[in-house]
N, C-alpha and C positions, 0 to 999 in steps of 0.2 A: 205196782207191777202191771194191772189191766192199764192204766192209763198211757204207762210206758208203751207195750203191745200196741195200743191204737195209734198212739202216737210212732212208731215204727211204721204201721198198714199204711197211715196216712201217706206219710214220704211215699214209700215206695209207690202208692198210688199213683204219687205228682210224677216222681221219676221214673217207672217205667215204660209208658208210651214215649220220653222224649228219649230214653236206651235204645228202644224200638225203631225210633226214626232217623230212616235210613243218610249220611250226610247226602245234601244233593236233591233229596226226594222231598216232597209235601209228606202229608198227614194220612195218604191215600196211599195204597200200596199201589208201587211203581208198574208202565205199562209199557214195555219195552214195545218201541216203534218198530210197524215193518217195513222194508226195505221198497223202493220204489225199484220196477221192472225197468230194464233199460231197453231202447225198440228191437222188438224182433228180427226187424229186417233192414238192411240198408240199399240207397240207390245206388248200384254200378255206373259208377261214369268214366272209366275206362273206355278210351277213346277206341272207336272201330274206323277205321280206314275205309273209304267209299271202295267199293268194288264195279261199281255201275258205269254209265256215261258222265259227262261235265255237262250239265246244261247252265254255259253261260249266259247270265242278264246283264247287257250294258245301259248305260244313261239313256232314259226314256224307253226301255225295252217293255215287254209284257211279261211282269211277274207272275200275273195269273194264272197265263199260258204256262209258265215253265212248271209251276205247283201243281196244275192239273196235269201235265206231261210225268214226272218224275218221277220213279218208280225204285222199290225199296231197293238200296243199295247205289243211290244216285248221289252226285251232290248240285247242288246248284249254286252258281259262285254268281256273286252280287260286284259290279265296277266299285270300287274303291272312291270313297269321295262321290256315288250318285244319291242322286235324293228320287225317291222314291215315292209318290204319294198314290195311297187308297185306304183301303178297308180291306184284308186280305184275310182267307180261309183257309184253314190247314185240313186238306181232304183225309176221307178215312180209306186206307188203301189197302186191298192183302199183302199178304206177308208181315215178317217179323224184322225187315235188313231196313237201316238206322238209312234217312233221308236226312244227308246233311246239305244246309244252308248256312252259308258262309261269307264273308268277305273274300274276293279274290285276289286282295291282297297278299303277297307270302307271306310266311310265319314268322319270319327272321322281322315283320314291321308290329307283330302283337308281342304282347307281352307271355313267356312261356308260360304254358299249363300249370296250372298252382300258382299262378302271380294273379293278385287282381289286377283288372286293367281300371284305367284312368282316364277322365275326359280330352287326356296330351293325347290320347292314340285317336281321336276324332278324325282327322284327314285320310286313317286308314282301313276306316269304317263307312261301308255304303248306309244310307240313313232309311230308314222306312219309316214315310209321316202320315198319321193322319190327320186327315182334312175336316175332321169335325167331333161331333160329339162320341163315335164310337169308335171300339177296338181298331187299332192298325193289326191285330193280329188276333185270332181268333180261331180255336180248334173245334173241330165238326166235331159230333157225337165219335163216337166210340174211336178220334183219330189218334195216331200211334208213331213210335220212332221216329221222330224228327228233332234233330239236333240244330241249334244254332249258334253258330261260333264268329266274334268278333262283325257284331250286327249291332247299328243306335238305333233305338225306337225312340219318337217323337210326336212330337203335334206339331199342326203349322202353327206360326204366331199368331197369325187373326182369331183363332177357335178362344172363347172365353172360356169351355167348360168342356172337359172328355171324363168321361167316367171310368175306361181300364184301357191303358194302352195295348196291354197282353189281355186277354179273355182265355181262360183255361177251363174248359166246360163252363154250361150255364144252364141250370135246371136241370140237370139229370134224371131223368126217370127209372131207370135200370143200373145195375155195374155197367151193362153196356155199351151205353151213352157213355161213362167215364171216359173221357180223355186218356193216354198213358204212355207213360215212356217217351218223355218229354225231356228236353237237358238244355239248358242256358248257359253257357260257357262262356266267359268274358265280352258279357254284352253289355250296352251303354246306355240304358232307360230313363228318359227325364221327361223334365215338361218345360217349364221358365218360368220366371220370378214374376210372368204376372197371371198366368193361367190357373183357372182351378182345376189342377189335375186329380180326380178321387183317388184314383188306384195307379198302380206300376203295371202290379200282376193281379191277377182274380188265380188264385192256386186252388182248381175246383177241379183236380186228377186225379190222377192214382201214378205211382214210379214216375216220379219227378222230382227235377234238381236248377236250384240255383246256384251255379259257382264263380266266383272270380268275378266277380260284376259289378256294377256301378248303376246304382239306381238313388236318381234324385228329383229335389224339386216335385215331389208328389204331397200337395199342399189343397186345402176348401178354407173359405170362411163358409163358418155356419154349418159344417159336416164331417164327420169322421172321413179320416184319408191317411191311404200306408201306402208306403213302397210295395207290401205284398201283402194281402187277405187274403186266407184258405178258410171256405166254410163248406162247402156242396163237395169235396172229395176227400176218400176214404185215406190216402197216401200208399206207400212211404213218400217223406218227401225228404229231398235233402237240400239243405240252407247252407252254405260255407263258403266264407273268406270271401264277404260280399259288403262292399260300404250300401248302407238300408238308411235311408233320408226320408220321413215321413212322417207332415206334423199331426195330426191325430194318433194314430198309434204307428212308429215305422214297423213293426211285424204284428198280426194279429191272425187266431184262429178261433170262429167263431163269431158270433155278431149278427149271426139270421139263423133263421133254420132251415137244417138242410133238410131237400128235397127226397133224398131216399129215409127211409124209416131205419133206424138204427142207425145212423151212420155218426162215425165221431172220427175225426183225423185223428190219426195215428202212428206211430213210427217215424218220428220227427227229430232230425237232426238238425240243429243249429250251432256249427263251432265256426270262430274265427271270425264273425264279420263286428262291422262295426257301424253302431248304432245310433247316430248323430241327428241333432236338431242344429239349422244354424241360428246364432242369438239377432242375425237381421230377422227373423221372427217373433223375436221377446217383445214387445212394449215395454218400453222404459229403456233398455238397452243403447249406449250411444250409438251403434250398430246400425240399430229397428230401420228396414226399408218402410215402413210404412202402409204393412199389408197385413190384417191380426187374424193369420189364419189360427183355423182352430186348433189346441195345442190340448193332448190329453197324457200318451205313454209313450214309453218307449217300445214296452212288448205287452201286449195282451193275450192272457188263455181265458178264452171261453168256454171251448167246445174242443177237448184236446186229451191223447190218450200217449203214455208213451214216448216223452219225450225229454231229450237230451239236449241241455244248453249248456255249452263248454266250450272258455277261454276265447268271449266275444268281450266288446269293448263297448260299454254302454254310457251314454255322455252326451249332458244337456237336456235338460229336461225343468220344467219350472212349473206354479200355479198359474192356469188361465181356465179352459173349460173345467177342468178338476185341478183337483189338489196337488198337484208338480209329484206323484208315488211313478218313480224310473216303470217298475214293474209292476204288474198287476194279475195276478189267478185269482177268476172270478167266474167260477159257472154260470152259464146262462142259458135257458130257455127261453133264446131271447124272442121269439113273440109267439111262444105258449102253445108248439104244436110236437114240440120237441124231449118229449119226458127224458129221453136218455142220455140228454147231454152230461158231459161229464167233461172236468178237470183231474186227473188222475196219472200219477206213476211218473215225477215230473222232477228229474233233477236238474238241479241250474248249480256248478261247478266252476271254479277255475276263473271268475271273470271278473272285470273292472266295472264298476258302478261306482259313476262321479257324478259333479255336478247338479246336483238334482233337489227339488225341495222334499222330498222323499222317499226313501230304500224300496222297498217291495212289500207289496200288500196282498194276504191271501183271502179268500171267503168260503167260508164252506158250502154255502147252501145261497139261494135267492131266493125271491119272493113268489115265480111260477117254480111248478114240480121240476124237480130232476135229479141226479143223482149226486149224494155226497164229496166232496170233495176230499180227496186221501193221497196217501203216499207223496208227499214232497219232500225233498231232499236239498236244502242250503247248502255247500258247502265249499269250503277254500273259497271264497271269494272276496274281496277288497273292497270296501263301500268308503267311500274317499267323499268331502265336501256333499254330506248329504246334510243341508241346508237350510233352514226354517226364513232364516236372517238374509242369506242372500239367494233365494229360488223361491221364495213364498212356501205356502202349504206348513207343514206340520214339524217337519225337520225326522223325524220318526224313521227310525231305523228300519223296524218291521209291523206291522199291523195282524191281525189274526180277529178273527170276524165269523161270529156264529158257526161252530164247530166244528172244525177241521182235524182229521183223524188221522195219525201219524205225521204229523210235521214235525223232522230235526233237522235242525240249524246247529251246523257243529264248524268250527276250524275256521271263523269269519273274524277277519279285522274290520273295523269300521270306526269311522270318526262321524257324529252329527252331531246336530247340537239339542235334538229335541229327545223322548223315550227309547232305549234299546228295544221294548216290544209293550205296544198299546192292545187290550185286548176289548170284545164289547163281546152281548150275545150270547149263543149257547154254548158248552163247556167245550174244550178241546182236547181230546182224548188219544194219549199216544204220544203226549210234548217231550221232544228232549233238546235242550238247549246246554251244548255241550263245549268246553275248548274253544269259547271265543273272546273277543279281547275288544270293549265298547268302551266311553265312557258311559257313566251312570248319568251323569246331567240331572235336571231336577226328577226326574220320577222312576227312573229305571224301567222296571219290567213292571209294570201296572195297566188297571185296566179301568174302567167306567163305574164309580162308586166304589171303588177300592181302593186300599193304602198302596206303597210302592211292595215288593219282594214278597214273604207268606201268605198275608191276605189275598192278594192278586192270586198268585200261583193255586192256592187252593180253591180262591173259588171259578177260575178262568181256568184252569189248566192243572184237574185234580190228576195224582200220579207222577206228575212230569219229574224227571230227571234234570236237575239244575246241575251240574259240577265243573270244574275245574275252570271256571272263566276266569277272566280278568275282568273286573266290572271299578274302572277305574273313577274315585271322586266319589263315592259314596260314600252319601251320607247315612247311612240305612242300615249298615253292615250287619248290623246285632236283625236283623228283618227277612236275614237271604241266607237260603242255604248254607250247611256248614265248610262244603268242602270247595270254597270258589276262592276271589284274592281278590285283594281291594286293596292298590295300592291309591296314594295320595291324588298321583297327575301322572297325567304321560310322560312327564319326565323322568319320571318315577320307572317306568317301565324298562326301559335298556334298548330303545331300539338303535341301527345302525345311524340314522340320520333321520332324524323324524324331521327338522326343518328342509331337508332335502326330498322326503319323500319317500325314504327308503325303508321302510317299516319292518323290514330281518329285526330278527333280535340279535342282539349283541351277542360276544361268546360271552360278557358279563352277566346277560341276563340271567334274573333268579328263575322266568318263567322259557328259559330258552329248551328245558326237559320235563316240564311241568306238566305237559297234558296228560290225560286219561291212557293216552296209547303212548306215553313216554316219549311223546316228539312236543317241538313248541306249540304255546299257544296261540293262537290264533292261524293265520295262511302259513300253509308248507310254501314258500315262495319258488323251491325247486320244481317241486309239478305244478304249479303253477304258469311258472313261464315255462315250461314244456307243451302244456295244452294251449296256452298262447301261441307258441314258434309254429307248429305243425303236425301235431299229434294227430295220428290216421284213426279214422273210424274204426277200422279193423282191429287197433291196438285197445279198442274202448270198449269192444261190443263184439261178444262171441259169434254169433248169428252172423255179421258181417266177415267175419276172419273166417267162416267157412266158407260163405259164399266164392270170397277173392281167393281161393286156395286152387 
């Protein structure tokens, strides 16, 4: 009978912690993630009608004169088709009334408000070039309200090298210095296929917007180079329904430190643009013009608080100065004067990532001091041809890197061919990886000295919430959480047209009511292509919807 008894104690020994554990959950009791802030405030680009004089600039006229003359509530209309060359300063003026600069072109020859415009509207865009290494365009300390509508920034041909076409503050010392209330409205910012242009824009303001625009051709060998870097201004800024061309990173915030103490950009809209490398850049490519400028992300967070990326279009992206990872959040105090930097409260929604030798890579923490890295939020978004085999780098879905606090990735379809999620480093606290649909490929969700599925998970990512995935082709099944699915292959899945592209689930599908929140798994493709078409800020972001009221 005693023998029996122990023998009874024993079992229950073995089987009660695995009664205990929760499906979906490690060994660690679960730590439900907090939710990332979405920006406080947005930019009003709600057009204001000039109230003032026309001060027209024709071909060869003095722009300088008319910028100095111009007073709030003016506009200044630029001839259509002149080329304009200097170095030009946007003066800091009283008042609050919006100084528009424009083409004098009529409206009926641009493209309407909310269309991005296109290099076709050239002939009906006056051009402003510069003649050499510095800004065509350039905002004095503390300068304000000034609008630019249907304007090309450029360089002349002969210049080898300009460092920012646009300048938007530089060195700030005070808020007051900040630049503000700035608006780029269907403008056309490039360089050419043989200049090294570093920057588009330097975003070093505060209430400023990119919208409808076309910026390209912002290319270095041997240097980081974007369509747009914001690191010296505090924001709101707003990014939307803008083609962004930039081979080192085409958006980045972050990458020096800023000039004011404390300062971290913030309140950062980025929906609807599209974020392209051309493959005449790749080496090896039949394409390659023969120019190896340097090739790193598509978007870069360094130094960033606050912000909202929804239903942009990310594509192209390969190994050459790094490892081909589309995106990148990565704190940085980038040269050690900056404790407070921070990557924080950072949802990326709704959006296309193709092409690319690798999905998106987070980091908690760097090598100088600064603040943790928290609150990120994956969601709905399509990670298509993320590639090991044909973009170089890792193939690797997601990376997670010395500890990261609250990171969930929930409701993502992706196709690569290398790990759903590699981890290295210190634990990461807050994981939930929820309702999404990868395959497995050789290692799944594993990390540096660890097996694929529980070992990983427990010792990279104690707490986390694994459930309701599709984790398709695993081999491992008996290794990963109880409450996920593993079916054989994609075929296996139901989707509407997978050789076509179209990745809805079938009404066959087994997984088409299968998530956690009783909707399919992986992308709701209905809000999806909603946030794609033209879903307003206001509809996203409380704060914004009182403002426009």
């Amino acid at each position: 009978m005693v023998t029996l008894r122990v023998a009874v104690a024993l079992l229950l020994a073995l089987l009660l912690p695995l009664a205990l554990l929760a499906p979906g959950s490690s060994e660690h009791s679960p730590r439900h993630a907090s939710d990332p802030e979405l920006p406080r405030v947005c930019v009003d680009t709600t057009s204001a009608p000039p109230n003032g004089r026309t001060i027209a600039v024709a071909s060869g006229s003095n722009f300088h004169a008319a910028l100095k003359a111009a007073q709030p509530g003016d506009a200044i209309t630029l001839e259509a088709g002149a080329r304009i060359t200097g170095n030009f300063t946007l003066p800091n003026k009283p008042g609050t009334g919006w100084i528009t600069i424009r083409t004098a072109a009529p409206d009926s020859q641009l493209p309407a408000p909310g269309t991005r415009i296109t290099p076709a509207y050239a002939s009906a865009l006056p051009k402003l070039v510069s003649p050499n290494s510095r800004p065509v365009i350039t905002a004095a300390p503390g300068a304000h309200h000034y609008r630019f509508i249907g304007v090309e920034f450029t360089v002349s041909p002969e210049v080898t090298i300009n460092y920012h076409l646009i300048l938007l503050g530089n060195r700030p010392t005070s808020a007051e210095d900040v630049p503000h209330d700035l608006i780029f409205d269907r403008v056309y910012i490039h360089g050419n296929p043989r200049v090294n242009l570093r920057r588009g824009i330097g975003l070093n303001s505060a209430r400023t917007a990119i919208i409808d625009s076309y910026i390209a051709e912002a290319h270095e060998v041997g240097a980081d180079s974007q369509a747009i870097l914001g690191w010296d201004g505090p924001g709101p800024f707003k990014i939307v329904n803008n083609y962004l061309e930039g081979a080192g990173e085409n958006l980045m915030f972050g990458g020096a430190d800023p000039s004011i103490r404390d300062l971290v950009p913030s309140d950062i809209e980025i929906r609807r643009n599209h974020f392209f490398k051309p493959l005449t850049w790749r080496i090896g490519d039949p394409s390659y013009a023969g120019t190896p400028w340097t090739v790193k992300n598509l978007l870069e967070l360094k130094n960033a608080r606050r912000v909202l990326i929804d239903g942009n279009l990310f594509e192209h992206n390969w190994a050459h100065e790094q490892a081909g990872t589309a995106i990148v959040l990565t704190v940085r105090n980038q040269d050690g004067t900056a404790p407070w930097s921070a990557v924080e409260d950072v949802t990326l929604s709704n959006n296309v990532v193709r092409h690319t030798g690798a999905g998106l890579g987070v980091h908690g923490i760097d090598e100088k001091p600064s603040q943790p890295t928290k609150r990120i939020l994956i969601r709905n978004n399509l990670f298509d041809d993320v590639s090991a085999a044909r973009w170089g780098g890792s193939g690797r879905l997601f990376q997670a890197v010395h500890g990261v606090t609250d990171l969930v990735i929930e409701h993502n379809t992706a196709f690569q061919d290398g790990s759903i999620i590699w981890a290295v480093g210190r634990p990461h606290i807050g994981f939930v990886y929820r309702d999404n649909l990868a395959p497995h490929n050789d290692y799944g969700i594993h990390g540096v000295g660890t097996q694929p599925g529980r070992h990983s998970l427990e010792t990279y990512f104690p707490g986390a919430i694994v459930e309701r995935n599709v984790i398709v082709g695993n081999p491992y099944v008996a290794q990963y959480p109880l409450d996920n699915f593993h079916p054989l292959s994609l075929a296996a899945v139901g989707f509407v047209d997978q050789v076509g592209r179209d990745y809805r689930l079938s009404s066959s599908s087994r997984y088409r009511r299968a998530g956690s929140d009783g909707k399919g798994i992986g992308v709701d493709f209905d809000e999806f292509s909603a946030a794609m078409a033209a879903a307003e800020a206001k509809d996203l972001i409380a704060a914004c919807a009182r403002q426009h009221r």
